[in-house]
KOLSE-718786 format. One record per residue: residue number from 1; residue in three letters; z, x, y of N, C-alpha, C in turn. Coordinates in Angstrom, 1 decimal, always signed. Example, Ala and Ser with C-alpha at 12.3 -4.5 7.8 and 13.67 -1.06 7.14 Angstrom:
<pts>
> 1, ALA, +7.8, +13.2, -5.7, +7.8, +12.3, -4.5, +7.8, +13.2, -3.3
> 2, SER, +7.1, +12.8, -2.2, +7.1, +13.7, -1.1, +7.9, +12.9, +0.0
</pts>
This chain:
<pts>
> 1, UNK, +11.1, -2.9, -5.8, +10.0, -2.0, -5.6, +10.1, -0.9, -6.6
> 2, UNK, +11.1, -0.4, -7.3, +11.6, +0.4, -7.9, +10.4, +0.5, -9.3
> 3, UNK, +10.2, -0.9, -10.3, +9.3, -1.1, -11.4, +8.2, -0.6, -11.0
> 4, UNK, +7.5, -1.0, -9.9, +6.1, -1.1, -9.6, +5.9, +0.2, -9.6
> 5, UNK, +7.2, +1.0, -8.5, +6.5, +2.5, -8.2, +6.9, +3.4, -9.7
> 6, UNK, +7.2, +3.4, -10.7, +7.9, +3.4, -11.9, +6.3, +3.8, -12.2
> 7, UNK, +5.7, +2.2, -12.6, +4.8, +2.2, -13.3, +3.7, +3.1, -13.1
> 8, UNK, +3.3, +2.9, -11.6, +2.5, +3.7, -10.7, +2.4, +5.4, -11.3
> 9, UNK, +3.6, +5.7, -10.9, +4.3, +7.4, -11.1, +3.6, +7.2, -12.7
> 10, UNK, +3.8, +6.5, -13.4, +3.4, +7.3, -15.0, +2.1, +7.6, -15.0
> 11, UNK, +1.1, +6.9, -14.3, -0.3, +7.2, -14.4, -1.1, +7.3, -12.4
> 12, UNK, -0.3, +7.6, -11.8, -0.7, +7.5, -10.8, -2.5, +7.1, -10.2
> 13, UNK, -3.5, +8.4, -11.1, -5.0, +8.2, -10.9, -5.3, +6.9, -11.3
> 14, UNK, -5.0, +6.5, -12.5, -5.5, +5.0, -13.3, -5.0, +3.9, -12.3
> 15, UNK, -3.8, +4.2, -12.1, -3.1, +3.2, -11.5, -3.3, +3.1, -9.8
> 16, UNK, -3.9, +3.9, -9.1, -4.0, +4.0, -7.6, -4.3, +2.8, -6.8
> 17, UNK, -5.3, +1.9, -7.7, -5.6, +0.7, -7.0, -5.0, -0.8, -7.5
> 18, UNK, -3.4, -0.1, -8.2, -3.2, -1.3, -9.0, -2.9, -2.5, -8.0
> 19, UNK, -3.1, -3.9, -8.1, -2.7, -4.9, -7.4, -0.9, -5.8, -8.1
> 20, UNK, -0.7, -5.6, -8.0, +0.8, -6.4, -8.1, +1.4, -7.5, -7.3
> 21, UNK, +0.5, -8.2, -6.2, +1.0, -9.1, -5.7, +1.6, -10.3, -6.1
> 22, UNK, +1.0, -10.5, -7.4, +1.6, -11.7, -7.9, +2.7, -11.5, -9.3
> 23, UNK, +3.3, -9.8, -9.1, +4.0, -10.2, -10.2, +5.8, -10.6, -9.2
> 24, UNK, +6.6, -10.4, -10.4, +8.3, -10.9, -9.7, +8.3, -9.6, -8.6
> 25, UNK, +9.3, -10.0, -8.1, +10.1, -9.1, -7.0, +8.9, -8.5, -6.2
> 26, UNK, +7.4, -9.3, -6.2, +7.0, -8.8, -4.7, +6.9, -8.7, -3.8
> 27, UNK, +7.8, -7.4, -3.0, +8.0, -7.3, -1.5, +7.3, -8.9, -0.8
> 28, UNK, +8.2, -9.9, -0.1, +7.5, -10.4, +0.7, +8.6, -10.3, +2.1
> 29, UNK, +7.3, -10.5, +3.3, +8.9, -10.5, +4.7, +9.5, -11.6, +4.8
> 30, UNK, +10.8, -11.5, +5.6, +12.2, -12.3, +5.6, +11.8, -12.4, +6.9
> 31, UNK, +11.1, -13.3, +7.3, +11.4, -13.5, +8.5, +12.3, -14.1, +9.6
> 32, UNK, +12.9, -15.3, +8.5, +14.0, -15.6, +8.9, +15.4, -14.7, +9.4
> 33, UNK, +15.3, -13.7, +8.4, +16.2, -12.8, +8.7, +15.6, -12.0, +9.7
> 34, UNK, +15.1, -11.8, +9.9, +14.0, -10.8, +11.2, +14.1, -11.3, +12.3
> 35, UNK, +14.3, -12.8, +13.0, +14.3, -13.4, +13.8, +15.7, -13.7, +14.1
> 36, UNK, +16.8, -13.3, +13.0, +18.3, -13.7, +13.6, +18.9, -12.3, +13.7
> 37, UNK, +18.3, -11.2, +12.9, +19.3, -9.8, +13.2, +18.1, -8.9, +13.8
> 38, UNK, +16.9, -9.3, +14.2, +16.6, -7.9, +15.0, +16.2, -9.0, +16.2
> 39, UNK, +15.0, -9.5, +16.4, +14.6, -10.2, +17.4, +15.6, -10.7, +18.3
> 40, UNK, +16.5, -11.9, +18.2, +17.7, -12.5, +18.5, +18.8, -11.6, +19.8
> 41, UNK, +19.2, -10.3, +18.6, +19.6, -9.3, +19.5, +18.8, -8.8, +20.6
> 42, UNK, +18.0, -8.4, +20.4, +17.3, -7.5, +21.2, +16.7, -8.3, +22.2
> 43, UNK, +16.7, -9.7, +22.3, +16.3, -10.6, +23.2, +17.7, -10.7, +23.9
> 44, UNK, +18.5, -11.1, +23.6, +20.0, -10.9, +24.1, +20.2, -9.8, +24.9
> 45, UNK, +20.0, -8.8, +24.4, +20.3, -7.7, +25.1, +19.6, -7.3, +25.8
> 46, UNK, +18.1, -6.6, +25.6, +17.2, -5.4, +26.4, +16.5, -6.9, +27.5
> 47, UNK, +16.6, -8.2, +26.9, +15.6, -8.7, +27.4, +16.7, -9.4, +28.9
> 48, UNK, +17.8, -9.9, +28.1, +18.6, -9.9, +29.3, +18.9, -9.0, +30.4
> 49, UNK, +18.4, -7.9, +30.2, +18.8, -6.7, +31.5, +17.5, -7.0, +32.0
> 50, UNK, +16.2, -7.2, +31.4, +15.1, -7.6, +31.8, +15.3, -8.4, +33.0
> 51, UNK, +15.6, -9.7, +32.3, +15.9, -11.3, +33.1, +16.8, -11.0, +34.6
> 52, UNK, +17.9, -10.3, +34.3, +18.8, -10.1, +35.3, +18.0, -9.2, +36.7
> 53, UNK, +17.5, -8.2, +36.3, +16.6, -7.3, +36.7, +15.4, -8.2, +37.7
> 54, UNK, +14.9, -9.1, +37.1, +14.0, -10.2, +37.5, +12.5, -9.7, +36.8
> 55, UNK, +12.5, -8.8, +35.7, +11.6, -8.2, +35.4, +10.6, -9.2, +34.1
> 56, UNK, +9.7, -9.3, +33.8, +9.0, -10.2, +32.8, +9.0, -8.9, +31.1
> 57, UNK, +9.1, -9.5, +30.2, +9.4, -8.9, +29.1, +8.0, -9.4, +28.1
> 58, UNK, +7.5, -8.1, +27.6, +6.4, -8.6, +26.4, +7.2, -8.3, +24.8
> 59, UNK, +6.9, -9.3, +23.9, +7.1, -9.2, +23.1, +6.0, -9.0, +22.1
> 60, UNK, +5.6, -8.5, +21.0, +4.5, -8.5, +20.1, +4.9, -8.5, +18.7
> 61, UNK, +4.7, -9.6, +18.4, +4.7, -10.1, +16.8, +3.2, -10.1, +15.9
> 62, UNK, +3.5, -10.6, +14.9, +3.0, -10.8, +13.4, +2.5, -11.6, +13.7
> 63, UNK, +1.8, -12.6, +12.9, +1.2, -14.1, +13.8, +2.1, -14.5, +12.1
> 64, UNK, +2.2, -14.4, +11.2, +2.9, -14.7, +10.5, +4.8, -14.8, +10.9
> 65, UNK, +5.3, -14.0, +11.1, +6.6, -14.3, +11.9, +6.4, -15.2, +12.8
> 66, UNK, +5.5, -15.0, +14.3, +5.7, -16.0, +14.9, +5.4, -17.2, +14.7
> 67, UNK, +4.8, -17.9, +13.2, +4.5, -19.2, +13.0, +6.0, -19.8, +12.4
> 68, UNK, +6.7, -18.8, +12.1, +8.1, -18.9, +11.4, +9.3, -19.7, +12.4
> 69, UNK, +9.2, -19.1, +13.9, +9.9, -19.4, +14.8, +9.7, -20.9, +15.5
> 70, UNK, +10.3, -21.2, +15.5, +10.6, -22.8, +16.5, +9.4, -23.3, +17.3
> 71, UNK, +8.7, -23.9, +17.6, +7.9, -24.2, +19.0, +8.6, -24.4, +20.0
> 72, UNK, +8.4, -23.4, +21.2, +8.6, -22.9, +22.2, +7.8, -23.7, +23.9
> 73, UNK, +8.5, -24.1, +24.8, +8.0, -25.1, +25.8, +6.8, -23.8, +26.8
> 74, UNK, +5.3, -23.9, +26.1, +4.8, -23.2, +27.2, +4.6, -23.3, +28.6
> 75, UNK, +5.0, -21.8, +29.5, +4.7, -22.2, +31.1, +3.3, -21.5, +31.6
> 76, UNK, +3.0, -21.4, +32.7, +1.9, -20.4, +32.7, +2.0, -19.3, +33.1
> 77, UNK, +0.8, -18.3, +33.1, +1.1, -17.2, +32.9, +1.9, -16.5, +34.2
> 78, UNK, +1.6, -17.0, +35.5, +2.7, -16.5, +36.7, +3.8, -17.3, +36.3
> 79, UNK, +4.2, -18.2, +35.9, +5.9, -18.6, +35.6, +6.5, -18.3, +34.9
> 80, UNK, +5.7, -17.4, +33.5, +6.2, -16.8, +32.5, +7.2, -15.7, +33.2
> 81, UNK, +8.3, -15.5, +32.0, +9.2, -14.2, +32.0, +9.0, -13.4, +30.7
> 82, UNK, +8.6, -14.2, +29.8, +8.1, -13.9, +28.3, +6.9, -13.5, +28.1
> 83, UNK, +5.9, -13.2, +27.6, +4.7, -12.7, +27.1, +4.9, -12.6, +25.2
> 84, UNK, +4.6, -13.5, +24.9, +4.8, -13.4, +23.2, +3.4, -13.1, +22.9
> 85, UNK, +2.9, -12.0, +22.6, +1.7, -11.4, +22.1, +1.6, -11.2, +20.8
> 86, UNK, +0.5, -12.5, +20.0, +0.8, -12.6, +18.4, -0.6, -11.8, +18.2
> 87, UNK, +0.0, -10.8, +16.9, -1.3, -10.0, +16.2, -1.3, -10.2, +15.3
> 88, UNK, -2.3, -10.3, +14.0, -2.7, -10.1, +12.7, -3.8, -8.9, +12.3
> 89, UNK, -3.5, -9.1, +11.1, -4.3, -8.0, +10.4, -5.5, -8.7, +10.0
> 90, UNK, -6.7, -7.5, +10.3, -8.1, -8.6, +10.5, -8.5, -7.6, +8.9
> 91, UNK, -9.4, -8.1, +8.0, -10.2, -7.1, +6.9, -11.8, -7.1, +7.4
> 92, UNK, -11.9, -5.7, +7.7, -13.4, -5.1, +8.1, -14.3, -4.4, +6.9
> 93, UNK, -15.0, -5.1, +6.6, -16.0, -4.6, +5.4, -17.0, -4.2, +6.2
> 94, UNK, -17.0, -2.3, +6.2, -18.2, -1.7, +6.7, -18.9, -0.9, +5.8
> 95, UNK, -20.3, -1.2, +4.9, -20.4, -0.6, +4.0, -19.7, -0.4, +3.0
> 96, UNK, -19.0, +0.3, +2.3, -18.8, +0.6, +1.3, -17.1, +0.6, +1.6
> 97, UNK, -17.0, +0.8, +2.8, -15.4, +0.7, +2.9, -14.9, -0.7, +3.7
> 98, UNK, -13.5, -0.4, +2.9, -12.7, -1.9, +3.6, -11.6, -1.1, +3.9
> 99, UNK, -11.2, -1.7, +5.2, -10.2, -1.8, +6.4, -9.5, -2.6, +6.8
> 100, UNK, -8.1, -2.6, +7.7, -8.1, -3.5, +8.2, -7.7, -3.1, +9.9
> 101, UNK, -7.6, -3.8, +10.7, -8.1, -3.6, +11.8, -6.6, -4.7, +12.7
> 102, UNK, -5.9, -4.1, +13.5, -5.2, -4.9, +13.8, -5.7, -6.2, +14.9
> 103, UNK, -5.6, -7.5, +15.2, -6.4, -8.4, +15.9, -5.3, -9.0, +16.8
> 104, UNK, -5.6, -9.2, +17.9, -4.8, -10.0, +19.4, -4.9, -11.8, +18.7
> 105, UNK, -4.5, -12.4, +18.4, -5.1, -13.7, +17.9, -4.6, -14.4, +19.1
> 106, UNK, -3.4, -14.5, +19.9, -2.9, -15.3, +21.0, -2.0, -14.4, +21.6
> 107, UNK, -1.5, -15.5, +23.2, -0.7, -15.0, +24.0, +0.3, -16.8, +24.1
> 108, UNK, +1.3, -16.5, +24.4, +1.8, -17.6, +24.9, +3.1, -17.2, +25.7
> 109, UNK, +3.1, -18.0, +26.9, +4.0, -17.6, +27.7, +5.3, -18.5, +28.4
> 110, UNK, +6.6, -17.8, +28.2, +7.7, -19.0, +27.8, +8.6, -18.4, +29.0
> 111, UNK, +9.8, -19.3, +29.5, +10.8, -18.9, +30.1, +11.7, -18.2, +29.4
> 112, UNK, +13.0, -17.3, +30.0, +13.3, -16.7, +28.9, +14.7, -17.5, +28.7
> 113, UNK, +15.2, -18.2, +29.1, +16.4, -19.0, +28.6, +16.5, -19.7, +28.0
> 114, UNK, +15.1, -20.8, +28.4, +14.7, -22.1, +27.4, +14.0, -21.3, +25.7
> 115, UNK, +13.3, -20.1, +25.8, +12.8, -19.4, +24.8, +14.1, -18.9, +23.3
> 116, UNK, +14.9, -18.6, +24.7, +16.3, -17.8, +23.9, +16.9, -18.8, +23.3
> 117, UNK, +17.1, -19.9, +23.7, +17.8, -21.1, +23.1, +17.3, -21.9, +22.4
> 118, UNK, +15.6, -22.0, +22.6, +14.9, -22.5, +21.4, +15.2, -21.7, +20.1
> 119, UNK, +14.9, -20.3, +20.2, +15.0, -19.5, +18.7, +16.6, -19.4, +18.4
> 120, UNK, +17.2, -19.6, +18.8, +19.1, -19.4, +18.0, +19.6, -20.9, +18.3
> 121, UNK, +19.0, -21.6, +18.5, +19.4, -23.4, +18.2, +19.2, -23.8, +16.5
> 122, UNK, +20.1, -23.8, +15.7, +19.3, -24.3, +14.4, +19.1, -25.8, +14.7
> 123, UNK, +18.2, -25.8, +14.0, +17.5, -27.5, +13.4, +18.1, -28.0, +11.8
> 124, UNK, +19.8, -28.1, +11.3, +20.3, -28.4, +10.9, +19.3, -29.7, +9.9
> 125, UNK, +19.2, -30.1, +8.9, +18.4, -31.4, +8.2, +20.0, -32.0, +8.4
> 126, UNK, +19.3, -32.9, +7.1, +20.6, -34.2, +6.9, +21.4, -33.8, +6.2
> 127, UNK, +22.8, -34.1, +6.3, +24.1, -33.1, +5.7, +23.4, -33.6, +3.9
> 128, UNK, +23.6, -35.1, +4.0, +23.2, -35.9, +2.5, +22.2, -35.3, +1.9
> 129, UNK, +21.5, -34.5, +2.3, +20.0, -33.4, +1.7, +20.7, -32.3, +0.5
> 130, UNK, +21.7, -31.8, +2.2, +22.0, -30.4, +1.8, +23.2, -30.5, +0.5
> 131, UNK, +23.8, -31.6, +0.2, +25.3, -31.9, -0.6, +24.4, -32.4, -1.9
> 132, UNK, +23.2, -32.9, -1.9, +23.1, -33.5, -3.2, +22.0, -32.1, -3.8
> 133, UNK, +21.7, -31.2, -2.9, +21.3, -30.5, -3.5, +22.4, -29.3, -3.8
> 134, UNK, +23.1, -28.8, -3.1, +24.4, -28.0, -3.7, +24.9, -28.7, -5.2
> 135, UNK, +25.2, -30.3, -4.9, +25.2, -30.9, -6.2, +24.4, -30.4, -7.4
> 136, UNK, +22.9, -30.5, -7.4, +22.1, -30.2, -8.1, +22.6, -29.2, -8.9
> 137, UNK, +22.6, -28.0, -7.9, +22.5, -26.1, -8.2, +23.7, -26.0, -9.1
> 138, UNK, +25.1, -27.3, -8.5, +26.3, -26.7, -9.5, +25.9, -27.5, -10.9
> 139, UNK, +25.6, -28.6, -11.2, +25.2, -29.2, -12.0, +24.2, -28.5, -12.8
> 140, UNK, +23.2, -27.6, -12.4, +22.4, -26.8, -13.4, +23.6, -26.2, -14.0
> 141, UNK, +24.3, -25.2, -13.4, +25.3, -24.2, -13.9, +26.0, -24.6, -14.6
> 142, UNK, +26.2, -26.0, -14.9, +27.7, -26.4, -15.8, +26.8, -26.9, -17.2
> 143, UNK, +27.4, -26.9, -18.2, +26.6, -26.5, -19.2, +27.2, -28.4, -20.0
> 144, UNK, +28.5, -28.8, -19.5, +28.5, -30.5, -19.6, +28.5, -30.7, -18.2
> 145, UNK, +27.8, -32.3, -17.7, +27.9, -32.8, -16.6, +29.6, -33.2, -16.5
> 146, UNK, +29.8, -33.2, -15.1, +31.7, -33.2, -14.8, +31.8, -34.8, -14.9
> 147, UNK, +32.8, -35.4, -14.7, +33.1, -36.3, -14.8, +33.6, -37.2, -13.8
> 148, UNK, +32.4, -37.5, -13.5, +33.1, -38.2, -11.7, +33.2, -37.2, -10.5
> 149, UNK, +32.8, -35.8, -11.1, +33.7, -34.7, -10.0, +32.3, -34.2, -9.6
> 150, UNK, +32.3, -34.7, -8.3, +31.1, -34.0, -7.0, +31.9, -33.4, -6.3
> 151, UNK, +31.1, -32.6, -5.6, +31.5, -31.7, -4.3, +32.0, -32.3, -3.5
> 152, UNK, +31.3, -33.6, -3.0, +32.2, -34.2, -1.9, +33.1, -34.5, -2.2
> 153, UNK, +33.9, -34.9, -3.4, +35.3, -35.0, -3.9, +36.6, -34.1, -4.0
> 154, UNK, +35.5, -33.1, -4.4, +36.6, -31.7, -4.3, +36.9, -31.1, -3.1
> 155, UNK, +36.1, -31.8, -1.8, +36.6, -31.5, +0.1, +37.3, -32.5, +0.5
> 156, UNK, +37.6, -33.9, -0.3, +38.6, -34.9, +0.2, +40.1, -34.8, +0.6
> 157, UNK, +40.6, -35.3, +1.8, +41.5, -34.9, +2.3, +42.5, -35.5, +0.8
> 158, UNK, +43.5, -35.4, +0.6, +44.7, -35.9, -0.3, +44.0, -35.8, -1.9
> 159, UNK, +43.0, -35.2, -1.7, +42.2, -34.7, -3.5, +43.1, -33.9, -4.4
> 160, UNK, +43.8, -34.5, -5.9, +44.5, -33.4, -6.1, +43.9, -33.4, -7.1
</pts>
């Protein structure tokens, strides 16, 4: 973020409406990371005192984050303990001005144990995916291909 506001700061007026979405290093959200160090906890925690309590918990997301997260087994709305309330950002052209306008786009309503264990269960692929592509990444890096020597060689038990 550092370049952009750089650039900005030298001409601020000229530059007020500059667009930069498409160059390198544009801020985009981690939602992955969003969903295992803030969400995750805070469902663990505040939402479990909730659960214990017998109390029902609303959540409100992005509709972007929540397309990120797992599919979730919906109940209805009296069986729910959850309330996942997804918003987006709506663009309002009124006259001469643009806006944007926060929008309710859904509700969906989950148990909170089956919910909790859907989102911190990974969905792991095929180990053979993930080894031939680590292969790949080291193979870019080496500047001659090795000789017989993959990764899975170098984890073999009696490998010297």
């Amino acid at each position: 973020m550092r370049d952009p506001f750089a650039y900005y700061m030298e001409d601020p007026m000229a530059r007020a409406s500059m667009d930069w979405s498409t160059q390198p290093n544009y801020p985009r959200p981690d939602y992955l990371s969003s969903s295992r160090k803030r969400l995750v906890p805070q469902l663990l925690f505040k939402g479990g005192i909730f659960h214990t309590w017998q109390k029902k918990t609303a959540v409100a997301l992005n509709k972007g984050f929540y397309d990120t997260l797992p599919p979730m087994k919906s109940v209805s709305k009296e069986k729910a303990e959850i309330a996942w309330l997804i918003y987006d950002l709506e663009l309002i052209e009124d006259r001469d001005q643009k806006r944007y306008t926060l929008k309710k786009i859904d509700e969906v309503f989950t148990e909170f144990e089956p919910a909790l264990l859907t989102i911190t269960t990974p969905l792991p692929g095929r180990i053979e995916d993930f080894i031939n592509l680590l292969q790949e990444k080291l193979d870019e890096q080496l500047e001659t291909p090795p000789n017989n020597k993959t990764i899975e060689e170098a984890f073999r038990i009696g490998h010297s």
